[in-house]
N, C-alpha and C positions, 0 to 999 in steps of 0.2 A: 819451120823451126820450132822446136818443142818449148819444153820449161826451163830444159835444163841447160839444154844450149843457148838461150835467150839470156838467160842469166849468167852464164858465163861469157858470153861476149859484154852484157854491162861493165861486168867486175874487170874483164880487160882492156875495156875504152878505161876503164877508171885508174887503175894501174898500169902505169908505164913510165919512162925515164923521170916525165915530171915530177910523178908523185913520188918515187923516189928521193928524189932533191927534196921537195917538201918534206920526207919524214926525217930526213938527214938534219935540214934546217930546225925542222921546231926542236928535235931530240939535241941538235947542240947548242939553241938558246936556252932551252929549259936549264941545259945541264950546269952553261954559266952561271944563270941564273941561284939556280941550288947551288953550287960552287962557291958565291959569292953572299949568299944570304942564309945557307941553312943553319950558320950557328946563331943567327943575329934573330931570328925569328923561330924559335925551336917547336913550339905549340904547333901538334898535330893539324890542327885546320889550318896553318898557312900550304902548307902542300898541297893540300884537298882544296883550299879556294883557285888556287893555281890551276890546277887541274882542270878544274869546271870550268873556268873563265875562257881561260887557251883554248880547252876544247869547245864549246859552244862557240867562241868566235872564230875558230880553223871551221868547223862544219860549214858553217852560214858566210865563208869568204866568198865574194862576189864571182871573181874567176870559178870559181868551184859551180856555184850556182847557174850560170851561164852553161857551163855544160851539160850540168842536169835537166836543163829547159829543153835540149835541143830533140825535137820532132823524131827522130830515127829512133829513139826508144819506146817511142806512144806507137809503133807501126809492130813491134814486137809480142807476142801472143800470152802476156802476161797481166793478170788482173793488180789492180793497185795494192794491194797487202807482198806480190809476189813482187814487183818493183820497188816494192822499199825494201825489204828485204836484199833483194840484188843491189839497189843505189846506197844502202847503208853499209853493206861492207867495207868499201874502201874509206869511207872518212870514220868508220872506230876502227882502221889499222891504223889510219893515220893519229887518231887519238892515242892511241897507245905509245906513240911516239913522246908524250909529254908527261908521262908517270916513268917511263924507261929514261929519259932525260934525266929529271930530277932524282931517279934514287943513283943514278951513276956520279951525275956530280954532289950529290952527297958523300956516296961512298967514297969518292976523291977526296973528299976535305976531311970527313968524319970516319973515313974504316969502317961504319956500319950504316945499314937502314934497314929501318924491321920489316921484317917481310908483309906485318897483317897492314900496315901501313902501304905497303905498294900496295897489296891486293883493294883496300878501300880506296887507291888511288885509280886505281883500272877501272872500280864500279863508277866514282864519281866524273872519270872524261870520258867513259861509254855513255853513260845517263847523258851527261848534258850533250853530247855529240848529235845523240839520235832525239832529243828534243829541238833541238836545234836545227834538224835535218827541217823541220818544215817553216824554216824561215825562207828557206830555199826559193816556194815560190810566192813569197807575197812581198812587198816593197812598202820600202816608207816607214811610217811609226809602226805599222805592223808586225811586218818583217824584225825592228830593233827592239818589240817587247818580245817577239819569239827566244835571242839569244839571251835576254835578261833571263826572261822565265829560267830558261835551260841553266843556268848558272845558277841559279837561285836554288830550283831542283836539285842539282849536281852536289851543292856544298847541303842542300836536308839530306837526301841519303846518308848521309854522312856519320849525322849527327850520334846515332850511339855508339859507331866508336870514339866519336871526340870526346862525349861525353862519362865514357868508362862504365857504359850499364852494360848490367848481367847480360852475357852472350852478346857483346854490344858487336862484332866483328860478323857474327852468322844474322842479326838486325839489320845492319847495313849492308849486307850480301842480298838477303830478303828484300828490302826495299826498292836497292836497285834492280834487280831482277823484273819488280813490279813496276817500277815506274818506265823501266826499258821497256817492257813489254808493251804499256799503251803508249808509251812515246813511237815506239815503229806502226802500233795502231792505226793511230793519229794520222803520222806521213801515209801513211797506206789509204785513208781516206785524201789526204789532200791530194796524193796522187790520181787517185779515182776522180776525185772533181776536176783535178786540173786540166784546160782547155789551150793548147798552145796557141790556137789558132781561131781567139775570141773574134764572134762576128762584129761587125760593125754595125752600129744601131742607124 
C-alpha cells in the first residue's frame, strides 16, 4: 500500500455516517447557539472564543481519540508528519462545522455576517483543532493542558483582527497559517513517538 492509498483509507475510516451526525450536530448547536446570543454579545471575539473552544474540545473528544489509538494505522507505510497529516483531515472538517454554524444562525437572526469575520473564524477552529489533535494520545492533566493550550492559541491568532490593526485580517490569516503548521508538526512527532503497544517493565 503506497502513501496515497494509505492516507486515503485513514480519511475514510474517519469519515463516515458517524462523522456525518457529528458535523450535523455541532453545526446545529452552534447555530442555536448564535441564534440566541449573537445580538447579546456582538464583540468580535465572542465568535472567535466559541470557535476555539468547541474546536479544541470536538478534536480531543475521547471516542474520537480511541479511534485514533487503534494499531491498524501504525501497520500502514506512512512516517509520523504523513499520518498527521492524513489523521488531521477529518476533525478540521469537522471544525469547520462550528464557524458554518454560527455565521448561519446569525444570518437567521441578524440578515448579515461579515465575511472577514467567518474567514478569521475558520483560521481560529483549524488552529485549535490541530493543536489539540495531540492531546489525543496522552491522558490525564496532560492530555487537558493540550486543549486549554489549543483554545488559548485559537482565540491569539485572533487577535489583530479583534484588535482593528493595520491589515489586521491578512495578520491573523499569517499567524494561523504559522501556528497550524507547527501545530500538525508537533502531532507528527507525537505520532512518531507514539507506541501502542508499550512494553511492560
Amino acid at each position: 500500500m503506497n502513501e496515497f492509498r494509505a492516507t486515503v483509507a485513514i480519511v475514510r475510516r474517519h469519515i463516515d455516517r458517524h462523522f456525518a451526525i457529528d458535523w450535523a450536530m455541532q453545526f446545529g448547536i452552534v447555530a442555536a447557539i448564535a441564534f440566541a446570543f449573537t445580538q447579546t454579545f456582538a464583540h468580535p471575539l465572542f465568535p472567535l472564543a466559541i470557535a476555539s473552544v468547541l474546536a479544541a474540545a470536538s478534536a480531543a473528544e475521547r471516542s474520537h481519540a480511541e479511534s485514533l489509538r487503534r494499531l491498524t494505522f501504525f501497520a500502514m507505510p506512512l512516517y509520523g508528519r504523513q499520518l498527521a497529516r492524513a489523521h488531521a483531515i477529518a476533525p478540521s472538517l469537522l471544525a469547520l462545522a462550528i464557524p458554518a454554524g454560527y455565521a448561519a444562525g446569525s444570518i437567521a437572526r441578524t440578515h448579515e455576517f461579515p465575511a472577514a469575520l467567518l474567514a478569521t473564524m475558520f483560521g481560529a477552529a483549524l488552529v485549535s483543532t490541530l493543536v489539540a489533535l495531540s492531546s489525543i494520545f496522552r491522558d490525564g492533566l496532560r492530555a487537558s493542558l493540550y486543549v486549554v493550550l489549543a483554545a488559548i492559541v485559537g482565540v491569539a491568532v485572533t487577535l489583530p483582527f479583534v484588535l482593528q490593526a493595520d491589515y489586521g485580517l491578512a495578520l491573523s490569516a499569517a499567524l494561523a497559517a504559522i501556528a497550524a503548521f507547527f501545530a500538525l508538526r508537533a502531532f507528527g512527532e507525537t505520532l512518531a513517538r507514539y507506541d501502542p503497544l508499550p512494553l511492560s517493565s
